[in-house]
N, C-alpha and C positions, 0 to 999 in steps of 0.2 A: 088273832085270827086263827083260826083249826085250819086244817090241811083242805078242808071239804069247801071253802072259802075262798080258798088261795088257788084251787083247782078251777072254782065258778069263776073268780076274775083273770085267768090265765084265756082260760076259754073265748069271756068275752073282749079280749085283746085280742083275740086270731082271727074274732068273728068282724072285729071295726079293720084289720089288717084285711082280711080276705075283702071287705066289701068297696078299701081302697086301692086294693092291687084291679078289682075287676072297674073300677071308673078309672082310671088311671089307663088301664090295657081298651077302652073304650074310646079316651080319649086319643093315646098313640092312634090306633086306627083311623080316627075322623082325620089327624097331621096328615097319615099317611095318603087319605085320597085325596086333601087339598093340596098338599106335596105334589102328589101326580098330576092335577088338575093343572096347576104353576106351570110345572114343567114341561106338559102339553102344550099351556098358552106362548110359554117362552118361546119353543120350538116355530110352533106358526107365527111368532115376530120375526123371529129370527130371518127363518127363510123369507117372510118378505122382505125384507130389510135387504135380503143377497139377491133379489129379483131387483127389486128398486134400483141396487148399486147397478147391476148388470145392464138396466133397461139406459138408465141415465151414460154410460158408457158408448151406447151403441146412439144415441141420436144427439145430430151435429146438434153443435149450438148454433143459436140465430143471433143474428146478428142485425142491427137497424141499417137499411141502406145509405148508403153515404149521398149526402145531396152537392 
């Protein structure tokens, strides 16, 4: 192989690198707003979950009358 060879295949290694650094930096992004979507969703379980606890707290139990 001559040098003028070895330069074209160097080239196109940087050019299949660059094209999987940019899907790659594509994909991170798309994690990143499911990530945040998750953790939105989590957030509004949560807090109901501590309304729940709280409501259940506050109202007596019933009970069946005694015959």
């Amino acid at each position: 192989m001559s040098w003028a060879s070895d330069a074209i295949a160097a080239l196109r290694k940087i050019l299949v690198l660059e094209e999987r650094m940019v899907t790659l930096s594509d994909d991170l992004k798309e994690i990143a707003k499911l990530t945040k979507d998750l953790d939105r969703r989590l957030i509004k379980l949560e807090t109901k979950w501590e309304v729940y606890e709280k409501l259940s707290q506050k109202v007596p139990k019933r009970q069946l009358p005694e015959s």
